[in-house]
C-alpha positions as a LaTeX table, in Angstrom:
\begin{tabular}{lrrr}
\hline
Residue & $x$ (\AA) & $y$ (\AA) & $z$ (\AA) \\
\hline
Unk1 & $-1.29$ & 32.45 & $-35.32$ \\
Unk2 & $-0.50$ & 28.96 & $-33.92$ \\
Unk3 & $-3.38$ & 27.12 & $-32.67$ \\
Unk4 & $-2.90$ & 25.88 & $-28.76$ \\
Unk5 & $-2.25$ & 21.80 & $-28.32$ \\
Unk6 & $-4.60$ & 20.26 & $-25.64$ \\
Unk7 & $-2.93$ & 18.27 & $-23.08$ \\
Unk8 & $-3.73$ & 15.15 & $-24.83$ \\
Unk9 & $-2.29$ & 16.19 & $-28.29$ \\
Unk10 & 1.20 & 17.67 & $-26.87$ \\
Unk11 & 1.12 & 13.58 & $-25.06$ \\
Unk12 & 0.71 & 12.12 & $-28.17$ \\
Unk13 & 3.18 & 13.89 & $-29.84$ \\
Unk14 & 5.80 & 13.58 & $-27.64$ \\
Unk15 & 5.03 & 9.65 & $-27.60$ \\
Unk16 & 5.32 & 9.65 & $-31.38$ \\
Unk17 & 8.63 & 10.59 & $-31.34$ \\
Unk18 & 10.30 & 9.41 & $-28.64$ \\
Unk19 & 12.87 & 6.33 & $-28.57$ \\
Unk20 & 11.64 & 3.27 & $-27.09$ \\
Unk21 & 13.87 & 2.04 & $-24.13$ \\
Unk22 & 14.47 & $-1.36$ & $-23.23$ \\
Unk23 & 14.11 & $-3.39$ & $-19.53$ \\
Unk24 & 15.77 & $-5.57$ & $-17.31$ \\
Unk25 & 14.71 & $-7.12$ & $-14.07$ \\
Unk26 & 16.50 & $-5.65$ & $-10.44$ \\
Unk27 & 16.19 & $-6.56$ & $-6.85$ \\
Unk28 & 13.01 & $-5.42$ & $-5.30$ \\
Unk29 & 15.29 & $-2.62$ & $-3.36$ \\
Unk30 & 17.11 & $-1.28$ & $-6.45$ \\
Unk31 & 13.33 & $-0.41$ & $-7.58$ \\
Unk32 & 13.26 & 2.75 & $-6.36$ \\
Unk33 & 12.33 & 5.52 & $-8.10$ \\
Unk34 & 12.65 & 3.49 & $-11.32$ \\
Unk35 & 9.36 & 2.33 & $-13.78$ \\
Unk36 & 8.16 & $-0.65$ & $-14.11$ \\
Unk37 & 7.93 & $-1.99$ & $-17.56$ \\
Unk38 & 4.19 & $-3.55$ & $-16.88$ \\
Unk39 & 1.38 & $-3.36$ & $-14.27$ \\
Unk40 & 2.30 & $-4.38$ & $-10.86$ \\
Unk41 & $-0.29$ & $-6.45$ & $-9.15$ \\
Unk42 & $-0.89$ & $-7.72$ & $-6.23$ \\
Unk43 & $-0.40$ & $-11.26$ & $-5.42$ \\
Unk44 & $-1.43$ & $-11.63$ & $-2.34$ \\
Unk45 & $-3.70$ & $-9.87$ & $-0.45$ \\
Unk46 & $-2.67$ & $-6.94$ & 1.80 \\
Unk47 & $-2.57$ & $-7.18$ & 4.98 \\
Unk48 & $-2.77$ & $-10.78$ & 4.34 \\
Unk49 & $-4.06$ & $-10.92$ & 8.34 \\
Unk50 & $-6.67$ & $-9.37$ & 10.33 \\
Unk51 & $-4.44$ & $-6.88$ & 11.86 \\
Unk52 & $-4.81$ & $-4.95$ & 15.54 \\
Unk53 & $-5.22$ & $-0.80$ & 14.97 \\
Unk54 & $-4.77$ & $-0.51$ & 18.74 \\
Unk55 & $-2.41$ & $-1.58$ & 21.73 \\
Unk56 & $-5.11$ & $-3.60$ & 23.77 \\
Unk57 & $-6.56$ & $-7.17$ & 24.59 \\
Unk58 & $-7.66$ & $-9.30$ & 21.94 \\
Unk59 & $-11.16$ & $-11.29$ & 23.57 \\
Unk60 & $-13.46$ & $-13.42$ & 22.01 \\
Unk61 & $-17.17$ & $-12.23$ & 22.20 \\
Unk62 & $-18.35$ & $-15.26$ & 23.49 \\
Unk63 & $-16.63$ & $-14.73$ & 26.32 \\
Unk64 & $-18.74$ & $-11.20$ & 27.20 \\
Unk65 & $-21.74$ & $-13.05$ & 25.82 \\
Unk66 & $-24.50$ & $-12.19$ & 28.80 \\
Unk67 & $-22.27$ & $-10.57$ & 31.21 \\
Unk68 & $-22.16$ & $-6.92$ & 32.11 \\
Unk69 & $-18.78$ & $-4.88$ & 32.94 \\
Unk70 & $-16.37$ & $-5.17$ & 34.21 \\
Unk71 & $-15.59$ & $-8.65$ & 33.65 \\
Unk72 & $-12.28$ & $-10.26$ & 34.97 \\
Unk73 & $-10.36$ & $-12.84$ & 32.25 \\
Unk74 & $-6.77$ & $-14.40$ & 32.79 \\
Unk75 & $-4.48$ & $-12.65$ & 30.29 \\
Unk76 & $-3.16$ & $-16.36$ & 27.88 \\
Unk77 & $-0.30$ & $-14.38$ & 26.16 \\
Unk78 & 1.13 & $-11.92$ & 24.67 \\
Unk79 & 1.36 & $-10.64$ & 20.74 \\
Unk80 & 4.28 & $-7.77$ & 19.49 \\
Unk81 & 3.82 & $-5.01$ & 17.03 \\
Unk82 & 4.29 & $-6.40$ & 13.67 \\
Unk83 & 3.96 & $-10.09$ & 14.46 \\
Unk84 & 2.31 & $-11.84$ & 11.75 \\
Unk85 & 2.45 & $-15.18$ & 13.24 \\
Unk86 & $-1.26$ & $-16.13$ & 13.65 \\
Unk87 & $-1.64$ & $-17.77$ & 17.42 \\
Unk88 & $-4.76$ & $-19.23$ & 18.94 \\
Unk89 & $-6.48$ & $-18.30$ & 21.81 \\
Unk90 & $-9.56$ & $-20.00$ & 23.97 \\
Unk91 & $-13.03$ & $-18.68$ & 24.91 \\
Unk92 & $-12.66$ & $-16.71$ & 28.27 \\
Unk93 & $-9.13$ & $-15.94$ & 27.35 \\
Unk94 & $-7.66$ & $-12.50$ & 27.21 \\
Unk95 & $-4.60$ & $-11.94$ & 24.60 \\
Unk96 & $-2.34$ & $-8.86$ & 24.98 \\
Unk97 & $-1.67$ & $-7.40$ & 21.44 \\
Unk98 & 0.20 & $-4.19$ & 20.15 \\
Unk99 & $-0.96$ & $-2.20$ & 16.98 \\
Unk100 & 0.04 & $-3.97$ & 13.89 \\
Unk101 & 0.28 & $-7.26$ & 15.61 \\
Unk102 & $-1.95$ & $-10.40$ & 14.02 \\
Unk103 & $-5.30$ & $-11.24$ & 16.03 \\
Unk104 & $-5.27$ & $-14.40$ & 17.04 \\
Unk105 & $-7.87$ & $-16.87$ & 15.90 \\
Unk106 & $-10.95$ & $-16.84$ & 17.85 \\
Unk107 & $-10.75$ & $-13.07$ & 18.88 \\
Unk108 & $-13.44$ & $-10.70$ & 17.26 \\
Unk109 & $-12.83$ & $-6.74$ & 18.38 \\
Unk110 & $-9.38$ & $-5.72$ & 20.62 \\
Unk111 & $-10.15$ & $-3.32$ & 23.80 \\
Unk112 & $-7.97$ & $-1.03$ & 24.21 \\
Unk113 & $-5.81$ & $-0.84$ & 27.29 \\
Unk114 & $-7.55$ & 2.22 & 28.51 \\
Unk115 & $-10.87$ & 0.68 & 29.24 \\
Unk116 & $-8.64$ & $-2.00$ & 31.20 \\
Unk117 & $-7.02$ & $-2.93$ & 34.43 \\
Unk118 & $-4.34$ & $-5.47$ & 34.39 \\
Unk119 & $-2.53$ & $-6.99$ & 37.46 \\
Unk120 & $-0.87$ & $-10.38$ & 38.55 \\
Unk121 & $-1.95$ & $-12.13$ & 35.05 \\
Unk122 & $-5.42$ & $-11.18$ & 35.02 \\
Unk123 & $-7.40$ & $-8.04$ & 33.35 \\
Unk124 & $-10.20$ & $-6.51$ & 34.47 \\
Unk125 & $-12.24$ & $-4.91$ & 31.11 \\
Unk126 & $-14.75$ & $-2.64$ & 31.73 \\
Unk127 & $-16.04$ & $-1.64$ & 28.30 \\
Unk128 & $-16.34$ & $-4.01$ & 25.79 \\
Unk129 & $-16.74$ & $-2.42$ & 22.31 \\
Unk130 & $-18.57$ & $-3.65$ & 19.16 \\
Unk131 & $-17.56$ & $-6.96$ & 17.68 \\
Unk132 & $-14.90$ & $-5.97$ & 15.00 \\
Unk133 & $-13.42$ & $-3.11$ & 16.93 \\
Unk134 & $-9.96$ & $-2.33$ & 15.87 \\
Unk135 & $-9.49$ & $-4.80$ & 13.80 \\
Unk136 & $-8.02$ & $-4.22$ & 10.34 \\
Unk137 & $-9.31$ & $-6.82$ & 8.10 \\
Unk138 & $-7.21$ & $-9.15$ & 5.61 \\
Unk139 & $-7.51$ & $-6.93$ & 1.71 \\
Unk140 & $-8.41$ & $-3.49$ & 3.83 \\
Unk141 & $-5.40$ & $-1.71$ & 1.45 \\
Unk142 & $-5.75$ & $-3.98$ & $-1.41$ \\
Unk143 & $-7.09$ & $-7.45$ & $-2.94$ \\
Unk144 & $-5.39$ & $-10.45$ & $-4.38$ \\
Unk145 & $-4.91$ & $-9.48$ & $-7.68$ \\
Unk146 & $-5.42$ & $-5.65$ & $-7.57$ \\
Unk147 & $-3.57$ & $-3.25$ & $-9.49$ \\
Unk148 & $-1.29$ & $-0.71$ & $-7.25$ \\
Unk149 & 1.44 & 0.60 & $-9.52$ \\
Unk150 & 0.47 & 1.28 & $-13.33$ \\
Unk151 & 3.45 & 0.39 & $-15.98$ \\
Unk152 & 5.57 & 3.33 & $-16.28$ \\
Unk153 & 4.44 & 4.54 & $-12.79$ \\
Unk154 & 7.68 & 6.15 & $-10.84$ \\
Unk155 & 8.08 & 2.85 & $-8.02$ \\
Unk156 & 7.93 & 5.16 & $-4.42$ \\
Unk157 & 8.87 & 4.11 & $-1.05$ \\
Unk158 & 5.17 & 3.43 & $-0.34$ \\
Unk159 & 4.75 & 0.79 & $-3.73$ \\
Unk160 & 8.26 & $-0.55$ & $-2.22$ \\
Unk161 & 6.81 & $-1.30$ & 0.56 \\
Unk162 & 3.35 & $-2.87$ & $-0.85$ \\
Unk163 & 5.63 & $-4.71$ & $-3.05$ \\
Unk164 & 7.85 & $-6.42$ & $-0.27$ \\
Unk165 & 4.72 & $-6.69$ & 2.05 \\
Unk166 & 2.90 & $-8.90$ & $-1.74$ \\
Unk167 & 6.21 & $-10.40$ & $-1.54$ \\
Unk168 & 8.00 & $-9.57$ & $-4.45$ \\
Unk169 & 11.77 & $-10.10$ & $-4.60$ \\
Unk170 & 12.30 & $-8.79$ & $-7.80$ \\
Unk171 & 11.15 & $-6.11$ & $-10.54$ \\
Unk172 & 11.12 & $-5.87$ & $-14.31$ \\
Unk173 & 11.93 & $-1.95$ & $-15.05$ \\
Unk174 & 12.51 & 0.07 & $-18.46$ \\
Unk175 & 16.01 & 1.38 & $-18.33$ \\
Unk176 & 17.01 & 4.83 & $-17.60$ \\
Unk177 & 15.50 & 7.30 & $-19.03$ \\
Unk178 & 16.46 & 7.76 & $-22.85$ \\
Unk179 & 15.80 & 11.95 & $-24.11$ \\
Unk180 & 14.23 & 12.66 & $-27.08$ \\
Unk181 & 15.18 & 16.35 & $-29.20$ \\
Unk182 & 12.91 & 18.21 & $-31.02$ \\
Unk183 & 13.33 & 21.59 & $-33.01$ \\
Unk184 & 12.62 & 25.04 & $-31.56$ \\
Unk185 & 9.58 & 25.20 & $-34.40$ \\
Unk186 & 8.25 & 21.64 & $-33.52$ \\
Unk187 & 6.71 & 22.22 & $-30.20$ \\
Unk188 & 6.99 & 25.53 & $-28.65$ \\
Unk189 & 5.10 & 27.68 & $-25.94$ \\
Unk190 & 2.62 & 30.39 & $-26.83$ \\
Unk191 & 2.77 & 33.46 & $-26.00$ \\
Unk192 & $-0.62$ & 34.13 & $-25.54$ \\
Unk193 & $-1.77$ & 30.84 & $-23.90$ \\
Unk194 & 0.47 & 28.70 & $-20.88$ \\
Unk195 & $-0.01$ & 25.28 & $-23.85$ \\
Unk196 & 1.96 & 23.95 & $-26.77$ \\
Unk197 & 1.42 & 25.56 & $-29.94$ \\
Unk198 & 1.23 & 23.35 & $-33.16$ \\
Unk199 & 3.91 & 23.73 & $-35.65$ \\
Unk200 & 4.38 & 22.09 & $-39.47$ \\
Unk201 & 7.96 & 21.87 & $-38.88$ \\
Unk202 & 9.98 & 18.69 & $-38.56$ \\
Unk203 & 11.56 & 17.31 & $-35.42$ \\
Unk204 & 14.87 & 16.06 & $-35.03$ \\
Unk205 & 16.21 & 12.74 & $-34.84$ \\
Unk206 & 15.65 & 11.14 & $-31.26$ \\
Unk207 & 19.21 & 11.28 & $-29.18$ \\
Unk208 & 20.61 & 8.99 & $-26.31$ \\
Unk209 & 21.78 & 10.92 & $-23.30$ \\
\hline
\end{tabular}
């Protein structure tokens, strides 16, 4: 009776006999779904900006230092969802930001329009939150550096998106896939157990399909 293969043995005798493949580098967007031909890191980290998790005001705590709710502060501008550009903001100030949007220097938590009144330029806040409140801070996802897609790793839409957010323009990939053929005696299924079984039996030559 054939003895089972263990995961590990069936790998490594696949590996042995399959045909290397070469690479080639594509645009970052023609990585899709293909593998990259070494580890992927990081090279900057992501998000590379302390990064509102809420639609809200962005405040300073200085400004709430010894004062009880609600306080009233004069709203200095205005930051969009997904704006990375980092703007700067005084103590007393008040900074309307969406989710995603960059924090402006100077601000330490974002309260969330729901614990606020706003009217004719000014808001009125009347919770303030702990310092740091939804705030999403720069290497959260990942570090400069860090490793996020392994060589030979299938490239998805969320590494696609690490990798233009790292700001990668372009991708060194192994080419399609090559097959490799074996014979019907080399590696075949036991009956008796859902694993390879090992065979003494010689496997074809590898094939290009």
């Amino acid at each position: 009776m054939d003895e089972p293969l263990t995961l590990e043995e069936a790998r490594k005798l696949i590996t042995a006999h399959a045909c290397p493949v070469g690479e080639e580098s594509v645009p970052l967007q023609d990585s899709l779904n293909r593998r990259p031909s070494c580890n992927l890191l990081t090279t900057i980290p992501v998000p590379h900006f302390c990064q509102s998790t809420m639609d809200g005001y962005a405040v300073n705590g200085k400004s709430l230092a010894g004062v009880k709710p609600p306080l009233e502060l004069p709203i200095a501008g205005e930051i969009a969802a997904g704006c990375t550009k980092i703007a700067a903001m005084g103590d007393g100030e008040a900074v309307r930001i969406m989710t995603g949007g960059a924090v402006p220097a100077g601000a330490d938590r974002v309260i969330p329009f729901e614990w606020c009144r706003e009217a004719h330029g000014r808001v009125v806040i009347f919770k303030f939150g702990r310092k740091g409140r939804d705030i999403r801070q720069v290497g959260t996802d990942l570090n400069k550096g860090q490793l996020f897609v392994r060589k030979g790793e299938t490239i998805t839409p969320f590494h696609l998106h690490l990798l233009a957010t790292s700001g990668m323009t372009r991708v060194r990939v192994f080419l399609p896939n090559r097959k490799s053929s074996f014979s019907a005696q080399a590696v075949n299924l036991s009956k008796k157990a859902p694993c390879l079984a090992k065979s003494s039996a010689a496997t074809a030559p590898c094939s290009t399909a």
